[in-house]
C-alpha positions in Angstrom: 20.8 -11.7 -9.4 23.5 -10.1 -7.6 26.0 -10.2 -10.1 23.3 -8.3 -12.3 23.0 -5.6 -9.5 26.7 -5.3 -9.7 27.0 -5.1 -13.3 23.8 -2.9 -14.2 25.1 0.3 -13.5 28.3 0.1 -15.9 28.0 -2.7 -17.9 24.9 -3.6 -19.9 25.8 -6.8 -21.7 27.5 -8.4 -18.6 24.4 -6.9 -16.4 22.2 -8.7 -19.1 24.1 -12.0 -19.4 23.6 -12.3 -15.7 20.0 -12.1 -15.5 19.7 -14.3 -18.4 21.8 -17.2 -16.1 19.7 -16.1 -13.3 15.9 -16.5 -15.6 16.8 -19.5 -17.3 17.5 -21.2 -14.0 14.0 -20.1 -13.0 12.2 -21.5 -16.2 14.4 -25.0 -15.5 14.0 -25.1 -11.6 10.8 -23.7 -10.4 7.6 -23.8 -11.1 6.4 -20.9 -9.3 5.6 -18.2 -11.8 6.0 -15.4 -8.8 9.6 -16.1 -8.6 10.3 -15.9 -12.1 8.4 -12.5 -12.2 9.7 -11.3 -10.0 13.3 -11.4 -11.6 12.0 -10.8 -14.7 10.0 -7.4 -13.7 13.7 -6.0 -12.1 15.2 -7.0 -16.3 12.1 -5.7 -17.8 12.3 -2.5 -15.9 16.1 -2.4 -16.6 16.2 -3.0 -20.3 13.2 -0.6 -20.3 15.4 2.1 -19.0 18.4 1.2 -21.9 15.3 1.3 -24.3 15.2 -1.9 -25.4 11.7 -2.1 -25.2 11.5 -5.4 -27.3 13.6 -7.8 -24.7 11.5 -5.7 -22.1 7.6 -6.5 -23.3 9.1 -10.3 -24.6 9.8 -10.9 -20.6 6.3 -9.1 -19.7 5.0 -11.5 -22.3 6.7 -14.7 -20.6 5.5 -13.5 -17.2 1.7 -13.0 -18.3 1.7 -16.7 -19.9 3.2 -18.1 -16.6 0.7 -16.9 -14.5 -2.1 -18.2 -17.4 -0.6 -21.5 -17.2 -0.7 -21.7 -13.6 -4.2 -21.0 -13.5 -3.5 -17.9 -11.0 -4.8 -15.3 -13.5 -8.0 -14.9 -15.7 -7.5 -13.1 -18.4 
């Protein structure tokens, strides 16, 4: 994550490989959909903001079915 805050301001791809690391950790490691969102929120927000809304609503996507699985929302 805070190679990602580094990296977001001047370079997109290495910002975005970064969080990547950083969210795949998070699907392998925890189990705690809250964590994952909230890193995921900060890269949907960002990818928002570069426009590339598809990444953005697939993470948004990935977040909602965490929390569905975990029984801590009712859709």
């Amino acid at each position: 994550m805070e190679a990602f805050k580094a990296y977001k301001h001047s370079h997109f791809e290495a910002a975005m490989r970064c969080m990547d690391l950083a969210l795949e950790a998070l699907r392998i490691n925890s189990d705690d959909p809250s964590s994952f969102a909230r890193v995921a929120e900060d890269a949907a927000k960002f990818l928002e903001s570069k426009d590339d809304r598809k990444r953005a609503m697939a993470l948004y996507g990935e977040m909602a079915n965490r929390f569905l699985k975990d029984g801590r929302w009712n859709a």
